[in-house]
N, C-alpha and C positions, 0 to 999 in steps of 0.2 A: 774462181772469182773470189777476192778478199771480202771481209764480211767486219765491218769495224763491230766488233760484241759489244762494246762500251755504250757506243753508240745506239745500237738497235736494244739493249737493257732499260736503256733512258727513255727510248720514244715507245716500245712495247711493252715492257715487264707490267706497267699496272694494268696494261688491258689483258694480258697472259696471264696475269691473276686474276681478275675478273672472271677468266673464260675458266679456267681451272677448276675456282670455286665453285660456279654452277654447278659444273660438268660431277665435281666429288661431292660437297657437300659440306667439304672441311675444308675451314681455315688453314692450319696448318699442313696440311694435307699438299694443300694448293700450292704453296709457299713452297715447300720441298719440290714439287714439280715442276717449278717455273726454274728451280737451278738446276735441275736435271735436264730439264728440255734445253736451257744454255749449255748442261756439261755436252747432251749430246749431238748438237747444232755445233762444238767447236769441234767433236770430235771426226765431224761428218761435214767440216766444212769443203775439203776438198770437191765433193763429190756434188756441191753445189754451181751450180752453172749459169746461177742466172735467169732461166730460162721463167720464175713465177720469182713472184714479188717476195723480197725475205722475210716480209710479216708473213705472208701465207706460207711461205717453208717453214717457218719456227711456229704456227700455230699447228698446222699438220704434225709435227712431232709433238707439240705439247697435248694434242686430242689425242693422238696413239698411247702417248705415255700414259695417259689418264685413263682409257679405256680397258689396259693391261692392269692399273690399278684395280680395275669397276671387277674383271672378270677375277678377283681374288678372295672380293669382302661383300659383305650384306648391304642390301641400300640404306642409309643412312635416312632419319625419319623424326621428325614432330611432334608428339603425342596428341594434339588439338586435332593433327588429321589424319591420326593411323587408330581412335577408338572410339565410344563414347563416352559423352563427359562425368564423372563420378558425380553420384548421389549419393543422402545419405551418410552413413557413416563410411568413411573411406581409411583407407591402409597406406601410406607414401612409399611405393614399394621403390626401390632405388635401381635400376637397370645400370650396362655398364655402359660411360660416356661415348667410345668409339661408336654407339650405336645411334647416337642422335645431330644430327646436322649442327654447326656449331656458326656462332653468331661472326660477321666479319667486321673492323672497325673500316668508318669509311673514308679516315685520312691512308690508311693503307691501298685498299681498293683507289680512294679515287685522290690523289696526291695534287690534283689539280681539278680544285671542289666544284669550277663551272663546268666538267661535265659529269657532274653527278644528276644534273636537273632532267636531264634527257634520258637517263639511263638508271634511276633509282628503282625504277619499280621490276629491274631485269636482275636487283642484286636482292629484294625484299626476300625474308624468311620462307612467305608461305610459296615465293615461285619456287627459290630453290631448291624447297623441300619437294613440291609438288615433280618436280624436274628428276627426283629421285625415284620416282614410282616409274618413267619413262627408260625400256630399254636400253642402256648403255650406246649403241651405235643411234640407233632414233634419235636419244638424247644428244646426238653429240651432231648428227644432221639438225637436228629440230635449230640451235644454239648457233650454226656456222650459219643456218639458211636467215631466222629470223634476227637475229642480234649482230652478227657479223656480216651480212650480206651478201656470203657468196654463193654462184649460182650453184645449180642442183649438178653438174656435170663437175664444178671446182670439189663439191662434197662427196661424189662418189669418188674421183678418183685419191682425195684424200683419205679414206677411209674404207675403200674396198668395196665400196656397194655399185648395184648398176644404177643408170639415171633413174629408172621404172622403180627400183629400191626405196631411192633417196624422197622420189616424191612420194609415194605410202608410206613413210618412217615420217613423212612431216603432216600427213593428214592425221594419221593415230596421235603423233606425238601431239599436235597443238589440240585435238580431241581433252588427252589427260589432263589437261591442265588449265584447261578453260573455263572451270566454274573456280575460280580462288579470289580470296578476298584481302587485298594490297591495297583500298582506298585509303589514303592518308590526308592527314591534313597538319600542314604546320602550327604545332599551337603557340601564344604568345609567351615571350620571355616572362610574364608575371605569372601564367598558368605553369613553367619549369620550375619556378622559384616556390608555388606554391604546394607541390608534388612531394620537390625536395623536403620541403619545410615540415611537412604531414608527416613523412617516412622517419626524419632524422626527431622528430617531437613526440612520436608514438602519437597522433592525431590523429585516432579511426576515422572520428565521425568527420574531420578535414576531409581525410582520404574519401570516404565515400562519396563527398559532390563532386569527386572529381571523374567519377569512372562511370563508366555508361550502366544502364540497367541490364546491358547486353554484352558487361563485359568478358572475356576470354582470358582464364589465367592457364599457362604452361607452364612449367618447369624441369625439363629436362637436367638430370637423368632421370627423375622420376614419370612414371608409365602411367598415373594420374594427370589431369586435368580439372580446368572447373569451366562451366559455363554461367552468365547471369550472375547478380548484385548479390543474392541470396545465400547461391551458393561459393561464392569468394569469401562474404564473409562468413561463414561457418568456419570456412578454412580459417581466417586470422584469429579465429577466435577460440581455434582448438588451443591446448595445452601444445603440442608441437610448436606448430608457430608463435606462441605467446612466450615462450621460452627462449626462441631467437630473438625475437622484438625487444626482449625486455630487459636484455644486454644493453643494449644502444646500439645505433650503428651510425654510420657518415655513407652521404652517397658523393660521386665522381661523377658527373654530368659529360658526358661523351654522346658519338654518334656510332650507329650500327646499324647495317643495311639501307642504310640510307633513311632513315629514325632516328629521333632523339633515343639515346641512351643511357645507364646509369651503373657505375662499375658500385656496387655493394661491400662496405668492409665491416666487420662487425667489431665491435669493439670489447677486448679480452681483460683478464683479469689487471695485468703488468697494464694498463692505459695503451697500450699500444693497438693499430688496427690493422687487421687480416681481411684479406681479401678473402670473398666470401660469393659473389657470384655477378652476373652478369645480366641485365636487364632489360630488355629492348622493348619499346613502349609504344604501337601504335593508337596515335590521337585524330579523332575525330568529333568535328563540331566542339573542340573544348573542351573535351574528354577523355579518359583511355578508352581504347575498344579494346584494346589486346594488351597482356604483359604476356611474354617469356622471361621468364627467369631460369638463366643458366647457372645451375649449382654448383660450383666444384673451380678451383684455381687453374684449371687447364684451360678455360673458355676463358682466361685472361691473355691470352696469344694474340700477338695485335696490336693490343691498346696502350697506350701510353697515357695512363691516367696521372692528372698529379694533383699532390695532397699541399694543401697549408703547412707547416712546420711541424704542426700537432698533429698531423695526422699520418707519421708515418708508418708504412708496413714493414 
């Protein structure tokens, strides 16, 4: 049976990446998979008949292809939810990037922004990360049953489990992952303006009305975290971070995970700016709850940030 690829790239590819990312953890990761599972969907077009719908044929190979990824590498992880939060005098000990979940832009993911509304909280940090703790096969039933909708006999035979399987791989699996905290709230275009304005002005004490008493700093690759007002600011106010601040920086107001977010360039000695990291900002009541800050020019995969004239990289 002919299979127009052009075609089903257009109507599938962003939800293929959707399902991808979950299921790895990684942006780019997923990106490579979703042209793999197209190389191997033409390569095995023959042998298709027709007989199940050619999203669920191309999603079946793209959860195999992923699975065979999962069984090679370490789960991929958050540091806000894999320790406790640092007190104290703290070390910024730097781990290496493949080892942390990396942030997704959401014009890539959702290329067509009204269905993002329905489905933001299925692409948020702390699911996917959480999604990382759950068995590979679990994970990858848990994702077709609840997100994709198919039944438990479509997922066993995609994936090799019995029906009796598929339904304990989605009790355990929705167990894992049931206490996580993805409450957001859109905040107003004058509270973006005034985020940005704090950051790019060196404006501590701005910065601090704007962040909860509860807020959550990550920044991945580093194995540190912060919990609370108190201790965040300790953090900005070490010699480390007063040293990056005090360069100057520009931020790039972008979306990720379904979050306002903000591409960080720092600005070097020649006036020019270097990308520098990756910011994904959950707001609540008005406020930050959460920042991740992704360290390092790899978590730039994605995004399409752009600068004023002056501010090229």
């Amino acid at each position: 049976m002919d299979i127009d690829f052009d075609a089903a790239l257009a109507e599938y590819g962003p939800s293929l990446l959707r399902h991808c990312y979950r299921m790895l953890g990684s942006f780019a990761e997923a990106e490579d998979l979703v042209q793999s599972t197209l190389e191997r969907a033409w390569r095995a077009r023959s042998s298709y008949r027709g007989d199940a719908p050619v999203k669920r044929w191309l999603f079946t190979i793209a959860t195999n292809a992923c699975l065979n990824v999962l069984s090679r590498r370490r789960r991929l992880v958050l540091p806000q939810l894999e320790s406790e939060p640092s007190t104290g005098d703290f070390v910024a000990t730097e781990s290496d990037e493949s080892h942390f979940v990396t942030p997704a832009a959401d014009r890539r993911l959702f290329p067509d922004p009204s269905e993002i509304a329905e489905a933001h909280e299925t692409i948020a940090l702390a699911f996917v990360a959480l999604l990382q703790r759950v068995p590979p096969k679990q994970r990858a039933a848990l994702l077709m049953k609840d997100v994709l909708g198919w039944s438990a006999e479509e997922i066993a035979e995609a994936v090799g489990l019995s029906v009796s399987s598929v339904n304990s791989a989605l009790h355990r699996g929705r167990e894992a992952i049931a206490h996580r905290e993805t409450r957001a709230e859109e905040p107003s275009p004058e509270t973006l303006r005034d985020f940005v304005r704090a950051w790019e002005t060196r404006d501590l004490d701005g910065l601090v009305t704007l962040l909860r008493d509860d807020i959550v700093l990550g920044m991945p690759p580093h194995a540190i975290w912060f919990r609370g007002l108190d201790a965040v600011m300790r953090f900005f106010r070490s010699p480390r971070f007063s040293a990056f601040w005090s360069g100057g920086i520009r931020l790039s107001p972008t979306r990720a995970n379904g979050l306002p977010a903000f591409g960080f360039h720092r600005i070097v000695d020649d006036g020019m700016l270097r990308r520098h990291s990756i910011m994904v900002a959950r707001f609540v009541g008005g406020q930050v709850a959460e920042m991740t800050v992704f360290v390092g020019t790899s978590y730039f995969a994605g995004f399409d940030l752009r600068l004023t004239p002056d501010r090229t990289v």
